[in-house]
C-alpha positions in Angstrom: -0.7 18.5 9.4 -0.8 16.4 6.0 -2.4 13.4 5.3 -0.7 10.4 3.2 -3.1 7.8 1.6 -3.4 5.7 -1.2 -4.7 1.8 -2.3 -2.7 -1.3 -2.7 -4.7 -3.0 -5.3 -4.5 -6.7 -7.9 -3.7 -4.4 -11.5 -5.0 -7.3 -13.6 -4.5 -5.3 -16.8 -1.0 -3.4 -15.7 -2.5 0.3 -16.6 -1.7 1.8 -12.9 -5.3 2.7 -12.7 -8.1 0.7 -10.3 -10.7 -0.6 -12.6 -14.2 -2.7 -12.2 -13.2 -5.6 -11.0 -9.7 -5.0 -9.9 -9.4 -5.3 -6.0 -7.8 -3.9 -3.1 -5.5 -6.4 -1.0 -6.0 -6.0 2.4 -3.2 -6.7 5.1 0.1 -5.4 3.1 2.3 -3.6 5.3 4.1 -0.6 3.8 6.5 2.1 5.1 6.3 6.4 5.0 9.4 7.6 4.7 10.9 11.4 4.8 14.1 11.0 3.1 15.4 7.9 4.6 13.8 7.7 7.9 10.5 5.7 8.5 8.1 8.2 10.1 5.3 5.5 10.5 4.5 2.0 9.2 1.3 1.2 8.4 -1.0 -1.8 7.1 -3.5 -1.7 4.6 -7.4 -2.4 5.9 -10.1 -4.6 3.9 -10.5 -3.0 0.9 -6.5 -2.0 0.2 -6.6 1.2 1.5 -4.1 3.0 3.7 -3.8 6.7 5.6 -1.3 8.3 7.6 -2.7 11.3 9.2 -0.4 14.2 11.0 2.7 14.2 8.6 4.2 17.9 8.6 4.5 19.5 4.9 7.3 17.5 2.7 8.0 15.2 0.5 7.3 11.5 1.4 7.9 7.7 -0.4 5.7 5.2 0.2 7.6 1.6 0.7 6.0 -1.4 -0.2 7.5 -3.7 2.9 4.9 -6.1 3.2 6.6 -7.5 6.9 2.6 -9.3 6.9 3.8 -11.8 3.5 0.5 -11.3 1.9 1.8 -10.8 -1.6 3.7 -13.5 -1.3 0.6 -15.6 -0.4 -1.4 -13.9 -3.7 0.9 -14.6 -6.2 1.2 -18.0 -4.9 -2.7 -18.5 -4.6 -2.7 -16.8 -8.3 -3.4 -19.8 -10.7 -1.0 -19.9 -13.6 
């Protein structure tokens, strides 16, 4: 068995790399997919992070859903 994870994180400065000060963002929802079929769904906890566990040996995409709304509420909590 394989094991997915990754972080959902505020990239203030755009370089596709977590930084000091740049944090995770808890509560987005986001699908695994093999090919086009969701093999699980899964939320991110308080720090951003995410893990599916038990995948068998393939490739995967990871969908940013987020069925929750939470980036919706950021970017409109996100002073201009």
């Amino acid at each position: 068995p394989r094991t997915l994870s990754g972080v959902v994180w505020n990239d203030a400065d755009g370089d596709g790399a977590v930084d000091a000060g740049e944090t995770g963002i808890a509560g987005v929802t986001l699908d695994i997919l093999s090919g086009t079929t969701v093999v699980a769904t899964v939320s991110t906890d308080a720090v951003g992070a995410y893990s599916v566990q038990g995948l068998a040996a393939g490739p995967y995409a990871v969908e940013l859903t987020d069925d929750n709304g939470v980036l919706a509420l950021q970017f409109l909590l996100t002073p201009a």
